[in-house]
C-alpha positions in Angstrom: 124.4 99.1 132.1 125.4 96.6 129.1 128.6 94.4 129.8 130.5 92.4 127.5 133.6 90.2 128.1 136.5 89.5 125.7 140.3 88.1 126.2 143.5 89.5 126.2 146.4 88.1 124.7 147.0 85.8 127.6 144.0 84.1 127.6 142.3 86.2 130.6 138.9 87.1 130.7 137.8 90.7 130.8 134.9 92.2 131.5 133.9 96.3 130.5 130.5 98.3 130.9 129.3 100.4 128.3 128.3 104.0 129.4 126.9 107.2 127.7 128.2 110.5 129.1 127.6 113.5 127.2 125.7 111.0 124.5 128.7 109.6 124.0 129.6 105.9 124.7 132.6 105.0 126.8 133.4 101.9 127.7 135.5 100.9 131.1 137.1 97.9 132.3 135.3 96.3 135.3 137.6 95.4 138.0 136.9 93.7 141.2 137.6 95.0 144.3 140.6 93.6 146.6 140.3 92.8 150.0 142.6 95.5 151.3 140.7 97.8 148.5 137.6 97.3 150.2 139.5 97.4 154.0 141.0 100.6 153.5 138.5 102.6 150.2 135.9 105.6 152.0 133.7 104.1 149.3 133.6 100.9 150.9 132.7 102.3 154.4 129.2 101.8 154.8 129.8 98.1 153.7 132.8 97.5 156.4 130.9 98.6 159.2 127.5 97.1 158.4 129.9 93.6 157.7 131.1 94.3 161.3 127.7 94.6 163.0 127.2 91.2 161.1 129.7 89.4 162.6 128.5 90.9 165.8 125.3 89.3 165.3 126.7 86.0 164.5 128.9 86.3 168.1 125.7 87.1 170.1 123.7 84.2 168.7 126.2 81.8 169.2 126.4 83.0 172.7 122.2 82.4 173.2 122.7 78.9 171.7 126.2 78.3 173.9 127.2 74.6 174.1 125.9 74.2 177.5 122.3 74.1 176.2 123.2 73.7 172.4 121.9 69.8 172.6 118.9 70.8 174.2 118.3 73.8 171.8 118.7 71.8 168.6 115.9 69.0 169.6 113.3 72.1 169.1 114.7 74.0 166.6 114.1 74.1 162.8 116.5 74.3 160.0 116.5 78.1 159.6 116.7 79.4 163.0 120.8 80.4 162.9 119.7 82.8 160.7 116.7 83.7 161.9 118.0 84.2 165.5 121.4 86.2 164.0 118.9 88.8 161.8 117.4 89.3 165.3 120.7 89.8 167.0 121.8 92.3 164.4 118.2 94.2 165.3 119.3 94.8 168.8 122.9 95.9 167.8 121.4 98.3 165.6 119.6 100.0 168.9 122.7 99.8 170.1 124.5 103.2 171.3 127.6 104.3 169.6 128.3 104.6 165.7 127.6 102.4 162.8 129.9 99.5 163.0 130.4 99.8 166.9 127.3 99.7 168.0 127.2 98.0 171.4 125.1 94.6 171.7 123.0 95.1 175.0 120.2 92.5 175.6 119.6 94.1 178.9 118.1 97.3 176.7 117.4 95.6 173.7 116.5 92.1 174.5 112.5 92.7 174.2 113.8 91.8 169.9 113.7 88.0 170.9 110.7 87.8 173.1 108.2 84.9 171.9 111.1 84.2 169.5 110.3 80.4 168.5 112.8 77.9 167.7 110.8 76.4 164.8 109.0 79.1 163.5 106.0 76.4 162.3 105.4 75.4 165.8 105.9 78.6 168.2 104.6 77.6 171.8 101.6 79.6 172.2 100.4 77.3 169.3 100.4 74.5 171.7 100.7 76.0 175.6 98.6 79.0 176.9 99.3 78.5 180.3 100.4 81.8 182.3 104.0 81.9 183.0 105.8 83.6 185.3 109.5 83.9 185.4 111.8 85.8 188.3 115.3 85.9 189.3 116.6 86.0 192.7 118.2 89.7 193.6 121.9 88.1 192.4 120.3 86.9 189.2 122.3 83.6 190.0 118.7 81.4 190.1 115.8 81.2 188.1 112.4 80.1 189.1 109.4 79.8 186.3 106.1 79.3 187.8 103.4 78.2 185.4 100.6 75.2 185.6 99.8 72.1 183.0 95.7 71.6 182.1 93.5 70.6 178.8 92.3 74.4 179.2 96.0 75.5 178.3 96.8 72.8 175.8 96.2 72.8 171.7 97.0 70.8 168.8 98.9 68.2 170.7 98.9 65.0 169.1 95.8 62.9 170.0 97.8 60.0 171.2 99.5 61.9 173.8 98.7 61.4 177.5 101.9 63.4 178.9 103.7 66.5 178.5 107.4 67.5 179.9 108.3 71.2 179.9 111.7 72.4 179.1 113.4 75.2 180.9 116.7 76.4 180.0 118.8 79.7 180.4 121.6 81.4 178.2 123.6 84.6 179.7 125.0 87.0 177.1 127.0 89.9 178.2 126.7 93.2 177.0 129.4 93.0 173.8 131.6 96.2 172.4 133.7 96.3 169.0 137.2 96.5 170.1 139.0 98.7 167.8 141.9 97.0 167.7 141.1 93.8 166.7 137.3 94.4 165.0 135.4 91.9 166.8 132.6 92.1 168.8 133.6 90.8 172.6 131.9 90.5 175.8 132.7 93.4 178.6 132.3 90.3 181.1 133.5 87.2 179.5 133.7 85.1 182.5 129.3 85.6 182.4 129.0 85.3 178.8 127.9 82.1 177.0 126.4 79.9 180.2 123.7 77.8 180.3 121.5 75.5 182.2 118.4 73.8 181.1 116.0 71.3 183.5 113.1 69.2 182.8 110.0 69.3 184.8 108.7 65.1 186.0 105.9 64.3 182.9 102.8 65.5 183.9 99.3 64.3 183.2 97.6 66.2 180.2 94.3 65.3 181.5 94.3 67.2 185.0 95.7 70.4 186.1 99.0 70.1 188.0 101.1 73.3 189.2 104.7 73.4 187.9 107.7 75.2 189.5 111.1 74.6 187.8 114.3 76.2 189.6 117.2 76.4 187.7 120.9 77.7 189.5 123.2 79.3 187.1 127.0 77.9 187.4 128.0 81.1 188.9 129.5 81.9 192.7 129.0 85.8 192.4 126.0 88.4 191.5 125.5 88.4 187.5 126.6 91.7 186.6 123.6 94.3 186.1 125.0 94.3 182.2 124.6 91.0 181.7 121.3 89.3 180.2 119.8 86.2 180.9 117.4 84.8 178.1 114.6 82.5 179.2 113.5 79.7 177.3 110.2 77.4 177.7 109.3 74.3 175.6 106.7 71.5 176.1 106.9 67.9 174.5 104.0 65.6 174.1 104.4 61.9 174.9 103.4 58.9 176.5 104.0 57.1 179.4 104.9 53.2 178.7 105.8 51.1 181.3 106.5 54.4 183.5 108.6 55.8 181.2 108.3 58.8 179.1 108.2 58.1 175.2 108.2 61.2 173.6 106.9 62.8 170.0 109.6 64.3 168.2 107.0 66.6 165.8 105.2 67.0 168.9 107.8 69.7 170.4 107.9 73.5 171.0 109.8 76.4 172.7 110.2 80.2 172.6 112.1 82.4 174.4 109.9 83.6 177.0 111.7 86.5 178.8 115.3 88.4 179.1 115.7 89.0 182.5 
């Protein structure tokens, strides 16, 4: 529809549309919406409650990239992966039970979304590592043990110069979150279990020979996780060399996905 804008006697912009009903042209001022307009109008429903699921999302990736791991994390992601990992958050809310707008955000149902979810989308881990992998909790879910073996058969593209390879395993909880009415934001049903994390790095290990790797990792919890709480698994290799028995590693020679929600 055509616009045009003029001023009024004040010097304020306006702005109308030009419509034809009947044939006839009519032409109506275009206002913009307030904030308690759009709070409060029917016509601005569907937008409120998708905006809510939204800002659902962003809670829900913040609490997978909590500040317990949050160093760790950024040293293998890329620049887009916020927004990558909150489109996939808002996925899962929208399998959520309940209405639009208060759906519920359950990684226990819905975490299969982020499996093989990379943190730098141009170097997902089964680029580089092809290694079975294995991943269990204990019956309380309080410890973590990842079972998987380092050989030339299971590694690609590393960088030629490389001799060594750590792996990174690390672990984020996210509760199952609701929309509380009353305020309109997303929280967790168990905050005391929501947003922890651990990470540990396996010894470096030989590139050239095939070595078994076990990495345990305890959550800092003194009770069972709850049944409704998620725990998202996360393996990463770096490639690197040993110099004068310590590990030097290659920054662009770095991957990690989430591997499993337990």
């Amino acid at each position: 529809m055509p616009k045009f804008t003029t001023t009024d006697p004040f010097g304020n912009i306006i702005t109308y549309s030009i419509y034809k009903i009947n044939g006839k042209e009519v032409k109506r001022r275009v206002t913009s919406a307030t904030k308690e307009q759009i709070k409060t109008d029917p016509r601005y429903h569907a937008f409120n409650m998708s905006s809510q699921e939204m800002a659902g999302a962003n809670i829900i990736s913040s609490a997978i990239r909590n500040p317990n791991i949050l160093e760790m994390f950024n040293n293998f992601k890329d620049t887009y992966v916020v927004s990558r990992l909150n489109a996939i958050s808002r996925k899962m809310i929208k399998k959520g039970n309940g209405e639009p707008g208060f759906r519920e955000a359950n990684l226990v149902s819905h975490g299969q979304e982020l499996i093989n979810f990379p943190l730098n989308k141009e170097r997902p881990l089964s680029h580089v590592f092809q290694a079975p992998v294995n991943a269990q909790a204990n019956p309380s879910r309080t410890q973590v043990t990842i079972n998987t073996a380092i050989s030339p058969t299971y590694l690609k593209r590393f960088t030629p110069t490389s001799t060594h390879a750590i792996l990174t395993a690390m672990l984020a909880t996210v509760s199952t979150h609701k929309n509380n009415k009353k305020s309109i934001k997303y929280k967790p049903t168990h905050p005391e279990y929501n947003a922890l994390g651990v990470w540990k790095n396996s010894p470096p290990l030989d590139i050239k020979q095939k070595t078994d790797v076990t990495i345990q990792l305890n959550l800092p919890v003194s009770r069972e996780l709850p049944p409704s709480t998620a725990i998202v698994v996360f393996l990463g290799i770096t490639f690197g060399a040993l110099q004068e028995e310590q590990f030097a590693h290659f920054k662009t020679a770095q991957a990690m996905n989430v591997i499993k929600i337990l």
